[in-house]
C-alpha positions in Angstrom: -20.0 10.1 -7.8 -17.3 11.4 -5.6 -16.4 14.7 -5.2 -12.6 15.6 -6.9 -12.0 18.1 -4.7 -9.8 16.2 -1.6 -9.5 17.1 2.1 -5.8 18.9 3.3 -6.3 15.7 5.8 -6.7 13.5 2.7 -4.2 14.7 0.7 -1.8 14.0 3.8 -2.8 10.9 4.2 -2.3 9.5 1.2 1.3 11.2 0.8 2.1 9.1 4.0 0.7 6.1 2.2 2.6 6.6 -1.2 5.8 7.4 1.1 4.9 4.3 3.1 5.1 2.4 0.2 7.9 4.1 -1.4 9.7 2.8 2.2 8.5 -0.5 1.7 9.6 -1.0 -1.8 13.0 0.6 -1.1 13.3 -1.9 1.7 12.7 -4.9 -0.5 14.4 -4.1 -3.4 17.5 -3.4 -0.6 17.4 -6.8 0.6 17.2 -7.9 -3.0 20.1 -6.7 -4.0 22.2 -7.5 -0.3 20.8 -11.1 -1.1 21.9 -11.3 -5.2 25.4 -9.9 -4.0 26.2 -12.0 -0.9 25.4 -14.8 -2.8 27.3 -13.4 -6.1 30.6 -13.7 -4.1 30.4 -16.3 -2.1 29.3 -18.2 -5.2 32.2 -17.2 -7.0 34.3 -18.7 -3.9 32.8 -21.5 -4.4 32.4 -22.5 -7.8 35.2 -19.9 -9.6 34.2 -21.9 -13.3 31.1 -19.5 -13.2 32.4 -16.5 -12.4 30.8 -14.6 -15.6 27.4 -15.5 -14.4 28.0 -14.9 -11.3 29.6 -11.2 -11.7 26.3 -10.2 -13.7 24.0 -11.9 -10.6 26.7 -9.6 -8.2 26.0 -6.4 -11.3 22.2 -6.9 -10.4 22.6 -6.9 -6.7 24.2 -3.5 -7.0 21.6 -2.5 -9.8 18.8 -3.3 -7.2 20.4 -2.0 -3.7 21.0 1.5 -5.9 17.3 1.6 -6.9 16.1 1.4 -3.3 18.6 4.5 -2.2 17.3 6.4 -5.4 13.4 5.4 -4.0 14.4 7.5 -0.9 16.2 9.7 -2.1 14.0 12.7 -0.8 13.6 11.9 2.3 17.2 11.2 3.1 17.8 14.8 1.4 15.5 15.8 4.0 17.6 14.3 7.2 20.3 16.1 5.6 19.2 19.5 5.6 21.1 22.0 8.1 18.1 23.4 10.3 17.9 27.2 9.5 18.3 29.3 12.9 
């Protein structure tokens, strides 16, 4: 049986691996939603009969690309920060 009590090194660690993922997530779900909205518009160039569908495929892209800014959200507050002198 493992011990519960963790390491300060372990505890970092796996913080960098859940922000890792975090990262990694946000960076997928980005492209996503780049990808459904790209191809929302120039679909509805190209075929303006379905431009219903293709404003809810556009709706999802933006659903998905604000997801992956909310993912990061704390560490862009982070880079934000004024640095205290």
């Amino acid at each position: 049986m493992e011990s519960s009590r963790r390491t300060p090194a372990e505890r970092a660690r796996e913080a960098r691996e859940a922000a890792a993922r975090r990262r990694r997530t946000s960076v997928r779900l980005g492209t996503a939603g780049v990808v459904l909205l790209f191809a929302g518009g120039i679909g509805v160039i190209l075929t303006p009969a379905n431009v219903a569908v293709l404003l809810g495929v556009m709706g999802i892209g933006i659903v998905f690309i604000v997801s992956a800014l909310v993912l990061v959200q704390k560490p862009l507050a982070g880079l934000l920060e004024m640095p205290k002198e």
